[in-house]
PDB file of N, CA, C and O in Angstrom:
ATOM      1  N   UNK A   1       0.858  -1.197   0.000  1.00  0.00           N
ATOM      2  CA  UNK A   1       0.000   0.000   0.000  1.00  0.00           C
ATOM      3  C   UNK A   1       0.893   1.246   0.000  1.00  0.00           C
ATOM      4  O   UNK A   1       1.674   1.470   0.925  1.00  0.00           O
ATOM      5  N   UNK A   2       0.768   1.979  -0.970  1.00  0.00           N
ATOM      6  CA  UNK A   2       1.375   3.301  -1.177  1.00  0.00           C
ATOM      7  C   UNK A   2       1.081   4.601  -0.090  1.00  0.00           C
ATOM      8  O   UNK A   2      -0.033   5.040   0.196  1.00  0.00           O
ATOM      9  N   UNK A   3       2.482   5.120   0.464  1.00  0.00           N
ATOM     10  CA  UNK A   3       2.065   6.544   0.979  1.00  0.00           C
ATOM     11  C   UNK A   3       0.880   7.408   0.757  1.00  0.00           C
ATOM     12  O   UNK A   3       0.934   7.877  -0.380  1.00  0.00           O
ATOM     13  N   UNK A   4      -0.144   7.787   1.395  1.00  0.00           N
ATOM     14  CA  UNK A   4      -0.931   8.596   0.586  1.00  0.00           C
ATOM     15  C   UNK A   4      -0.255   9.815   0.383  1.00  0.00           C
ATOM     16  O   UNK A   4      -1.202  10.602   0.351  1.00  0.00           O
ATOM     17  N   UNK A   5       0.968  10.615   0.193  1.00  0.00           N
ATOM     18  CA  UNK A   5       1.663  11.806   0.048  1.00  0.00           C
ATOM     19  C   UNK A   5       1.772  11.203  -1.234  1.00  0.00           C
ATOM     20  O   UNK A   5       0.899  11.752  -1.907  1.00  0.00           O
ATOM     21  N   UNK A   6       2.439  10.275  -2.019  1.00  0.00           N
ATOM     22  CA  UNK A   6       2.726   9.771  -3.088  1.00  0.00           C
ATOM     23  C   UNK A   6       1.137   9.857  -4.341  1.00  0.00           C
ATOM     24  O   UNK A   6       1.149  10.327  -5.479  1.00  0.00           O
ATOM     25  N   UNK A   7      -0.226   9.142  -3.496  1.00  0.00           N
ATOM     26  CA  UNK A   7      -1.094   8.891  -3.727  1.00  0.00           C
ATOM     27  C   UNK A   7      -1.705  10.482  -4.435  1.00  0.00           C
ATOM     28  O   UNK A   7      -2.070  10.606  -5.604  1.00  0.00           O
ATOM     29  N   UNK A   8      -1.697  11.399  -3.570  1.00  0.00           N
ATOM     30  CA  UNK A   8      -2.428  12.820  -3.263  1.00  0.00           C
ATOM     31  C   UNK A   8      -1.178  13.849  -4.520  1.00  0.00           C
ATOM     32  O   UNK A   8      -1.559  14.865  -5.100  1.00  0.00           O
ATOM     33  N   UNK A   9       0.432  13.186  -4.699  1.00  0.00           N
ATOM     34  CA  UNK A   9       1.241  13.607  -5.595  1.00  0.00           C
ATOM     35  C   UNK A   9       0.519  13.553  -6.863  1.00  0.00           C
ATOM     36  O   UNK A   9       0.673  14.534  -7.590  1.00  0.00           O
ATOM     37  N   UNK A  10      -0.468  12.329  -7.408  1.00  0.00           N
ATOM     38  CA  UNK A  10      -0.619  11.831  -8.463  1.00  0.00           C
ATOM     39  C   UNK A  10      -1.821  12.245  -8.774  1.00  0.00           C
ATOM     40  O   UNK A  10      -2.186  12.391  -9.940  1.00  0.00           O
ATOM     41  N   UNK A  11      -2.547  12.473  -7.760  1.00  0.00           N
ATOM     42  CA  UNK A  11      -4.447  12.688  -7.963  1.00  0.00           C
ATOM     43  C   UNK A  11      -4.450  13.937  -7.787  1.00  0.00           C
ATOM     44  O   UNK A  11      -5.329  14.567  -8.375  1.00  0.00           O
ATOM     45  N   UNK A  12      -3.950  14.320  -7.346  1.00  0.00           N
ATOM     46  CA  UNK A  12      -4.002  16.508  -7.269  1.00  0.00           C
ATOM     47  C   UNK A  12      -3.580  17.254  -8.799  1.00  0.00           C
ATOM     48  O   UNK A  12      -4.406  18.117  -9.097  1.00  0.00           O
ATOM     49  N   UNK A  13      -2.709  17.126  -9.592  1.00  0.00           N
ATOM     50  CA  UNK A  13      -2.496  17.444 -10.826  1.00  0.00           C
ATOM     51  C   UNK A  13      -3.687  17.040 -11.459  1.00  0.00           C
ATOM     52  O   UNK A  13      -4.341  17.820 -12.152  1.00  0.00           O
ATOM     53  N   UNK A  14      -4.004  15.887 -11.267  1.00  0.00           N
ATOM     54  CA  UNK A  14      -5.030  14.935 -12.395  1.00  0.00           C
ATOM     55  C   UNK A  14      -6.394  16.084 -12.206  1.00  0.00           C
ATOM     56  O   UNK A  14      -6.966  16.854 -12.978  1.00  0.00           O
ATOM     57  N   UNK A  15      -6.500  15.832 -11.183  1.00  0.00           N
ATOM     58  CA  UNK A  15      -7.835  16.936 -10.495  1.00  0.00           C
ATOM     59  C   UNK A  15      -7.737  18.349 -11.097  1.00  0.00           C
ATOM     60  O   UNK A  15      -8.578  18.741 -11.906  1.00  0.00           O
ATOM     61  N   UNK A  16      -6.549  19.222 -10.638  1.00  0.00           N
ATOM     62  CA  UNK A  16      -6.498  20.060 -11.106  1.00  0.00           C
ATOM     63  C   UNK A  16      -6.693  20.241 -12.422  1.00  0.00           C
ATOM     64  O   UNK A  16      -7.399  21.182 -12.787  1.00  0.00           O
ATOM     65  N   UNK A  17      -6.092  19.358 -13.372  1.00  0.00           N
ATOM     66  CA  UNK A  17      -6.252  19.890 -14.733  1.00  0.00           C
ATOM     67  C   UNK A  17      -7.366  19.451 -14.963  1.00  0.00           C
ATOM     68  O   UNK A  17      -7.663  19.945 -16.050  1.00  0.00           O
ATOM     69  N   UNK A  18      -8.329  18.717 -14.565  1.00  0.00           N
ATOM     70  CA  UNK A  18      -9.773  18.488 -15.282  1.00  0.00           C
ATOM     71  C   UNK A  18     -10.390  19.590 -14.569  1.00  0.00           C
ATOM     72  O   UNK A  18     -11.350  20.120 -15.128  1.00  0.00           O
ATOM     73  N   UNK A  19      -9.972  20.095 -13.293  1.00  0.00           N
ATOM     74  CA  UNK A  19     -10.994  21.315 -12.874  1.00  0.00           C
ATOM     75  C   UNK A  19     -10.477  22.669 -13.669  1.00  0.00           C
ATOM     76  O   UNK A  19     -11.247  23.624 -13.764  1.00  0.00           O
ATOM     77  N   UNK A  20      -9.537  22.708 -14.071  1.00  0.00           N
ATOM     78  CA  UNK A  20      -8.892  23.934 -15.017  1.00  0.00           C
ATOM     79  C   UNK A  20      -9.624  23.580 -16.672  1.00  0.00           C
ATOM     80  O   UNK A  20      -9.736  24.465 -17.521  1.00  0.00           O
ATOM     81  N   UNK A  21     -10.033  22.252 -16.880  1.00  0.00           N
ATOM     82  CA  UNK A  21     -10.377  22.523 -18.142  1.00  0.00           C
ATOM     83  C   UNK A  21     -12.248  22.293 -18.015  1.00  0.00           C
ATOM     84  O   UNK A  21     -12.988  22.239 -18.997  1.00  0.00           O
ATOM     85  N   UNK A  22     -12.580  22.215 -16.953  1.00  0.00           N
ATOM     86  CA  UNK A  22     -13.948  22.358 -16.813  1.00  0.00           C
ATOM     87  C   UNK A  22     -14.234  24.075 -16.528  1.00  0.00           C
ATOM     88  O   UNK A  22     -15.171  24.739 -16.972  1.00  0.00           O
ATOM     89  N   UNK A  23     -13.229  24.485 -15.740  1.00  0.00           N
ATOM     90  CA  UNK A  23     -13.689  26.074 -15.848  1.00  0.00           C
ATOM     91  C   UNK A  23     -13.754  27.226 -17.173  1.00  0.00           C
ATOM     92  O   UNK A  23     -14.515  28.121 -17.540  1.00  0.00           O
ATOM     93  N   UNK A  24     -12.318  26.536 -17.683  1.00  0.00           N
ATOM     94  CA  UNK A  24     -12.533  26.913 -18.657  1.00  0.00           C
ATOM     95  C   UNK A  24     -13.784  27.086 -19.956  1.00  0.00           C
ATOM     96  O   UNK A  24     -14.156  27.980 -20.717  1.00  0.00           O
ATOM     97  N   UNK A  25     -14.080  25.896 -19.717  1.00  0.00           N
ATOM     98  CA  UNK A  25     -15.373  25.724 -20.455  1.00  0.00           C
ATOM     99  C   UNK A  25     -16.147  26.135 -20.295  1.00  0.00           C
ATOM    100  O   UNK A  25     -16.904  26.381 -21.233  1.00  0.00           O
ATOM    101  N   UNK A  26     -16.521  26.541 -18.764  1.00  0.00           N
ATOM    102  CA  UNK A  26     -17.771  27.514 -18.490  1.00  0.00           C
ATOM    103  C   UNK A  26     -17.441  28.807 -18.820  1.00  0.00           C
ATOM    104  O   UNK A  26     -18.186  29.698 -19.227  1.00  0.00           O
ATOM    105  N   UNK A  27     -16.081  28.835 -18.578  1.00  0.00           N
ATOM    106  CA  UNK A  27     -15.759  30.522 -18.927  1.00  0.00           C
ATOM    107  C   UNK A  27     -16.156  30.922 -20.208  1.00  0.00           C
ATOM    108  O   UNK A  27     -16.981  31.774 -20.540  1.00  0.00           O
ATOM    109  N   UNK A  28     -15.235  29.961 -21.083  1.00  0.00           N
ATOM    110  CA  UNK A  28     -15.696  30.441 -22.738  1.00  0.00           C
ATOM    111  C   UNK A  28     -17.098  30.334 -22.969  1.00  0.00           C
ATOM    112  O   UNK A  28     -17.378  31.037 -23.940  1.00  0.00           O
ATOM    113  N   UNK A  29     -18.476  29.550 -22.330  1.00  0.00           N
ATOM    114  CA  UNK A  29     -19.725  29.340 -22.588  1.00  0.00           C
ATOM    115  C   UNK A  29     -20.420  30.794 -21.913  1.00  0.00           C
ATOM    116  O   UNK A  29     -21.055  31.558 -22.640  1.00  0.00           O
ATOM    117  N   UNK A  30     -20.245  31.038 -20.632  1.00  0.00           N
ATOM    118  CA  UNK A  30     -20.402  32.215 -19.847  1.00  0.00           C
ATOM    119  C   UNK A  30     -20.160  33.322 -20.675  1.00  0.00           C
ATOM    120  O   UNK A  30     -21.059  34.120 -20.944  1.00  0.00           O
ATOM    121  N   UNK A  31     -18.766  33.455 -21.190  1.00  0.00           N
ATOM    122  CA  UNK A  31     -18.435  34.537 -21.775  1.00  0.00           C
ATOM    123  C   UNK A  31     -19.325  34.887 -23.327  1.00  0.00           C
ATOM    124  O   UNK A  31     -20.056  35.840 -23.599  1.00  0.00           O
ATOM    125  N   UNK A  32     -18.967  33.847 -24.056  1.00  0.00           N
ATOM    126  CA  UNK A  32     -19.969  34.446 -24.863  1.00  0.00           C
ATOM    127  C   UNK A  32     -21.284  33.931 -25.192  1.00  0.00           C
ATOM    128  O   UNK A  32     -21.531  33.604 -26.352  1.00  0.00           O
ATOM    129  N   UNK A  33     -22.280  33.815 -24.132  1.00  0.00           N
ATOM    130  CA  UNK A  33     -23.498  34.288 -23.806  1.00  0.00           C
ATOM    131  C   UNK A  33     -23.401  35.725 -23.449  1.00  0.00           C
ATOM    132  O   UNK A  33     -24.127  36.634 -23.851  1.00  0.00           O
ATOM    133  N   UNK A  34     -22.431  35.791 -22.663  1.00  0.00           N
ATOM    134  CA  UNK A  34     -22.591  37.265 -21.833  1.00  0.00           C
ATOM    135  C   UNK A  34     -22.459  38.430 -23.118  1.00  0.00           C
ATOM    136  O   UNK A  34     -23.197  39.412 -23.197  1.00  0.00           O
ATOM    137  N   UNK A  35     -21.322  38.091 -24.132  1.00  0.00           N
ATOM    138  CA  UNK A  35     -21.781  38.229 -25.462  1.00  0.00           C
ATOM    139  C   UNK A  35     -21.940  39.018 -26.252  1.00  0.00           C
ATOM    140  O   UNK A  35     -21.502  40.036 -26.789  1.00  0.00           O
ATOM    141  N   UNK A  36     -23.201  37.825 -26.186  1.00  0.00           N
ATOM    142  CA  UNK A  36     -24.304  37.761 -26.923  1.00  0.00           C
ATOM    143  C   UNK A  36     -25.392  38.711 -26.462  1.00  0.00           C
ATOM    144  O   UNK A  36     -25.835  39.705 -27.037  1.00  0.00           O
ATOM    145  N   UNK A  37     -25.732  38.160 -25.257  1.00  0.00           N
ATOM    146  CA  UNK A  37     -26.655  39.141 -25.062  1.00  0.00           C
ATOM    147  C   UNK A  37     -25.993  40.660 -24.180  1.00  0.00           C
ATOM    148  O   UNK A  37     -26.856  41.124 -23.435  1.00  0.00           O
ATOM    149  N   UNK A  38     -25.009  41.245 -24.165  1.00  0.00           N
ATOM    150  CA  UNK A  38     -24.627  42.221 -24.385  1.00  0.00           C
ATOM    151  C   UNK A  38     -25.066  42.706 -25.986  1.00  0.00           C
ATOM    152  O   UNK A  38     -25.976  43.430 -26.390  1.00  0.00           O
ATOM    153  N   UNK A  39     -23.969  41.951 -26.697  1.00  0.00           N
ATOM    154  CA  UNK A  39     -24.489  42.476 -27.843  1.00  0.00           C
ATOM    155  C   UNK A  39     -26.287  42.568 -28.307  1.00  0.00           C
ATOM    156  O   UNK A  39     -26.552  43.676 -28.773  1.00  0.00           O
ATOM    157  N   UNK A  40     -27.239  41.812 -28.261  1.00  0.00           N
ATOM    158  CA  UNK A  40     -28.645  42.024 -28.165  1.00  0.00           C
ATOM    159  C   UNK A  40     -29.374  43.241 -27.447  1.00  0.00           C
ATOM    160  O   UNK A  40     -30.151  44.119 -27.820  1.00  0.00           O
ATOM    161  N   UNK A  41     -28.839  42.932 -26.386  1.00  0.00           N
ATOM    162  CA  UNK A  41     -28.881  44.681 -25.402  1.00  0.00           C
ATOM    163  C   UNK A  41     -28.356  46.188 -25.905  1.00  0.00           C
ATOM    164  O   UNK A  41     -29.026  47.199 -25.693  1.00  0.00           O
ATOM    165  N   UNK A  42     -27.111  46.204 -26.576  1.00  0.00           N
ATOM    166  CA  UNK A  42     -26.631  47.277 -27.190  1.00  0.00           C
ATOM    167  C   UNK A  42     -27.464  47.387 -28.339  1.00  0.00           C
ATOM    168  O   UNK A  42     -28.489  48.066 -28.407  1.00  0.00           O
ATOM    169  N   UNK A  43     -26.841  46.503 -29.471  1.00  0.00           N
ATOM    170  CA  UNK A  43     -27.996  46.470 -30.553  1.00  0.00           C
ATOM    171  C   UNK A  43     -28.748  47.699 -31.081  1.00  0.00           C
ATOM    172  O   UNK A  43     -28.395  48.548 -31.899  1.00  0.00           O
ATOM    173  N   UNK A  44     -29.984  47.544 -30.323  1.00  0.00           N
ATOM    174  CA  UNK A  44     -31.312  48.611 -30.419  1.00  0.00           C
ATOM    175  C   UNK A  44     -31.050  49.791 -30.404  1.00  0.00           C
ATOM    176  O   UNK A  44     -31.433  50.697 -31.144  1.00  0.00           O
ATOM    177  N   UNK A  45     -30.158  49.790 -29.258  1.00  0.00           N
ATOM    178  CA  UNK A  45     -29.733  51.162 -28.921  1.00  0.00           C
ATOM    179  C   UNK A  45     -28.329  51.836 -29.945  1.00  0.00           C
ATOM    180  O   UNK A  45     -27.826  52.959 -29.900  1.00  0.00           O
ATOM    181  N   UNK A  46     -27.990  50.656 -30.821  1.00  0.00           N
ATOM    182  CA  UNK A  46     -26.685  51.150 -31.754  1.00  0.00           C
ATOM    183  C   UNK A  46     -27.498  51.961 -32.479  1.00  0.00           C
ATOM    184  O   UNK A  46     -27.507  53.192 -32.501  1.00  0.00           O
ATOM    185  N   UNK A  47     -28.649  50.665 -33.472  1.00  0.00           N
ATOM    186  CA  UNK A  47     -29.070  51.007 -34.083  1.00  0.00           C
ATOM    187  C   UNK A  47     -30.322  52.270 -34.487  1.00  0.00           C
ATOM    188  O   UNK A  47     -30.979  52.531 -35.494  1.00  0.00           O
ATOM    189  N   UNK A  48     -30.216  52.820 -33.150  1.00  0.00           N
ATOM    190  CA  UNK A  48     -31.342  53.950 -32.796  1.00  0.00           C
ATOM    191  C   UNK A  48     -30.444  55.208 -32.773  1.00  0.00           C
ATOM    192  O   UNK A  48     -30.923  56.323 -32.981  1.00  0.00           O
ATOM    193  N   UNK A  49     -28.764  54.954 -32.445  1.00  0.00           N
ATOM    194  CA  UNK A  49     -27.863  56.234 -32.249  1.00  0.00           C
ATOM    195  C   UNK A  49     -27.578  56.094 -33.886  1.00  0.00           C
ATOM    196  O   UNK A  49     -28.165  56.983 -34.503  1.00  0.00           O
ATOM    197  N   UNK A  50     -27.010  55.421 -34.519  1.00  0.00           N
ATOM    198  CA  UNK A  50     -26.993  55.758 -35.409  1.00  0.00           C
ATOM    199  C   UNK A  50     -27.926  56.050 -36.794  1.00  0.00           C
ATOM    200  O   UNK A  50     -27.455  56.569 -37.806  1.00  0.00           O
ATOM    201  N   UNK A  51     -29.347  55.616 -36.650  1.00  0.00           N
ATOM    202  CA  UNK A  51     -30.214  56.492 -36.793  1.00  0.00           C
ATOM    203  C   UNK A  51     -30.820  58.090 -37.030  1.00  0.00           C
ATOM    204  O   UNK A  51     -31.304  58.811 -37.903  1.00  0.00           O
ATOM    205  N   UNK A  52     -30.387  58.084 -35.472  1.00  0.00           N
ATOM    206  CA  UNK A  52     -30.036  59.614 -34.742  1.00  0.00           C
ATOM    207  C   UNK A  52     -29.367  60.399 -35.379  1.00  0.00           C
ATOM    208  O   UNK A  52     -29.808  61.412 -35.921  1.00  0.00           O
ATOM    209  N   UNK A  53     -28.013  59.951 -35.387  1.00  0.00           N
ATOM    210  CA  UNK A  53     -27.321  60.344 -36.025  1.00  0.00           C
ATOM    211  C   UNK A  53     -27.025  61.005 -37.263  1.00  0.00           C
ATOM    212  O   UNK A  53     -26.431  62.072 -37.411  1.00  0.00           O
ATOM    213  N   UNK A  54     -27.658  60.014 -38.402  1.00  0.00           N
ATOM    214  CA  UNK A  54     -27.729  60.133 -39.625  1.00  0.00           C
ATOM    215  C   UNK A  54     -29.048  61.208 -39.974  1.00  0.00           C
ATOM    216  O   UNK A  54     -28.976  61.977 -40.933  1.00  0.00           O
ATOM    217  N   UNK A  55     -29.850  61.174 -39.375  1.00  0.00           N
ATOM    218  CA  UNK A  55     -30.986  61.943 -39.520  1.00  0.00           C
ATOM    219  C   UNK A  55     -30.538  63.376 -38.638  1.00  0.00           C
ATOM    220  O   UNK A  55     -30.713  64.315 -39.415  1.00  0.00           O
ATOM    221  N   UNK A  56     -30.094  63.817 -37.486  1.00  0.00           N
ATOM    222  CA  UNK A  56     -29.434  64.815 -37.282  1.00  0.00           C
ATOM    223  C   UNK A  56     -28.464  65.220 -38.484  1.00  0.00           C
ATOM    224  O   UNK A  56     -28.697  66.368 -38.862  1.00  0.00           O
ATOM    225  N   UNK A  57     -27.599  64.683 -39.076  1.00  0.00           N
ATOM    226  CA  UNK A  57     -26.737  65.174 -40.022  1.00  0.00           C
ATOM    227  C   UNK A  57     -27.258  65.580 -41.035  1.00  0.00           C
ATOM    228  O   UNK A  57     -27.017  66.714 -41.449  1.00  0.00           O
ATOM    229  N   UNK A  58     -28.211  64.622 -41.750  1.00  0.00           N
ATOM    230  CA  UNK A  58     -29.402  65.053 -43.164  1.00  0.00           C
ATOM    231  C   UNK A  58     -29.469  66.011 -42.819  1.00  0.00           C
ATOM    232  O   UNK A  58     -28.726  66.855 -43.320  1.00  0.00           O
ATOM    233  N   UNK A  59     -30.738  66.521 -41.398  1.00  0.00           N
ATOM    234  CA  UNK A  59     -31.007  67.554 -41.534  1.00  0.00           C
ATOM    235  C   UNK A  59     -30.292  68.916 -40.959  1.00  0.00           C
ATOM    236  O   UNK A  59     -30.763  70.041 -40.791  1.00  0.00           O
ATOM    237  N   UNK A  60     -29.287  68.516 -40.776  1.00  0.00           N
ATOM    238  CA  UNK A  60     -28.090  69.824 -40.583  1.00  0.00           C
ATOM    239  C   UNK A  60     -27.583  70.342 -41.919  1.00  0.00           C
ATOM    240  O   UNK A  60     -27.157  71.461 -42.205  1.00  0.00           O
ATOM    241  N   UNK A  61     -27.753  69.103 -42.771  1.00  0.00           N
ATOM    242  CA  UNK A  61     -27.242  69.324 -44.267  1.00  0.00           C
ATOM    243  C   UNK A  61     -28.129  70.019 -45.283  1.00  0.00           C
ATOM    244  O   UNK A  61     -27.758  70.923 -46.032  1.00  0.00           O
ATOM    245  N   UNK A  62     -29.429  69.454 -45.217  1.00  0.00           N
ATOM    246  CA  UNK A  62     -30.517  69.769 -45.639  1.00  0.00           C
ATOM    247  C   UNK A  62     -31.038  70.950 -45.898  1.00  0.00           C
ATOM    248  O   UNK A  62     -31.132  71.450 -47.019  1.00  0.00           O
ATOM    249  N   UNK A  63     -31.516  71.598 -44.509  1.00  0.00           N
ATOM    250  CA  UNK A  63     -31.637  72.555 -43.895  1.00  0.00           C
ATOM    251  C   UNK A  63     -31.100  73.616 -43.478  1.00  0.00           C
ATOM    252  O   UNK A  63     -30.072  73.236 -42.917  1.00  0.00           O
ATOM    253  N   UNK A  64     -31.167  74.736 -43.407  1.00  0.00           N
ATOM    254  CA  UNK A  64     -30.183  75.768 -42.742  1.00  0.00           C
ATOM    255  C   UNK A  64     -30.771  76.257 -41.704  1.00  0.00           C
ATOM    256  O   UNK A  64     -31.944  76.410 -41.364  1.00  0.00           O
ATOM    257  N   UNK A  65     -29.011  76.637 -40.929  1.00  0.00           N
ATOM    258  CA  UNK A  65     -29.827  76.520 -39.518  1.00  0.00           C
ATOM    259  C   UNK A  65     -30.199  77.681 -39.002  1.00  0.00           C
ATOM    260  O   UNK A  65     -29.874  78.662 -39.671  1.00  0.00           O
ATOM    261  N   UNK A  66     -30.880  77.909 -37.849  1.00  0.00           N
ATOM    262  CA  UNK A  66     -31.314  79.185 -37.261  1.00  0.00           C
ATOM    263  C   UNK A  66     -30.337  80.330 -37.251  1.00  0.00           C
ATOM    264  O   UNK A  66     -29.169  80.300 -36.864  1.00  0.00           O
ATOM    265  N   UNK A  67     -30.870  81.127 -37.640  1.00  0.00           N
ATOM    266  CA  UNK A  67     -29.660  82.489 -37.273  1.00  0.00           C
ATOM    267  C   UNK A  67     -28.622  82.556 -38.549  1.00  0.00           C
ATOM    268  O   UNK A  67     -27.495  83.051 -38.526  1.00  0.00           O
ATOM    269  N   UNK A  68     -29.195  82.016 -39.521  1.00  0.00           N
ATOM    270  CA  UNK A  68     -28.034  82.092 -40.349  1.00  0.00           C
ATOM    271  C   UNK A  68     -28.623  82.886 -41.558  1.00  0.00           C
ATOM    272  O   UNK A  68     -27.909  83.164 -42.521  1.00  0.00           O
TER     273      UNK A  68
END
């Protein structure tokens, strides 16, 4: 029967790297969900500034402005 110091030498790496490549996995799954729906969340709001945007500029271009 083996030392368990010897035993705990051999099963602690083993452990570790399956718990380092299980976190990982949640990380990269976590991460991009988080994303994703970041990106879904911004989105609307990109697409509403630049909107904004473009239609402020038309009509800066368009139009002349007060006082001029």
């Amino acid at each position: 029967m083996p030392p368990v110091g010897a035993g705990a030498v051999v099963v602690e790496p083993v452990l570790g790297f399956l718990a380092s490549l299980v976190a990982a996995r949640l990380i990269r799954i976590t991460s991009a969900m988080s994303v994703k729906i970041v990106f879904f969340i911004i989105s609307p709001f990109s697409i509403l500034f630049i909107f904004k945007l473009s239609l402020q500029s038309y009509t800066s271009i368009g139009m002349p402005k007060e006082g001029e």
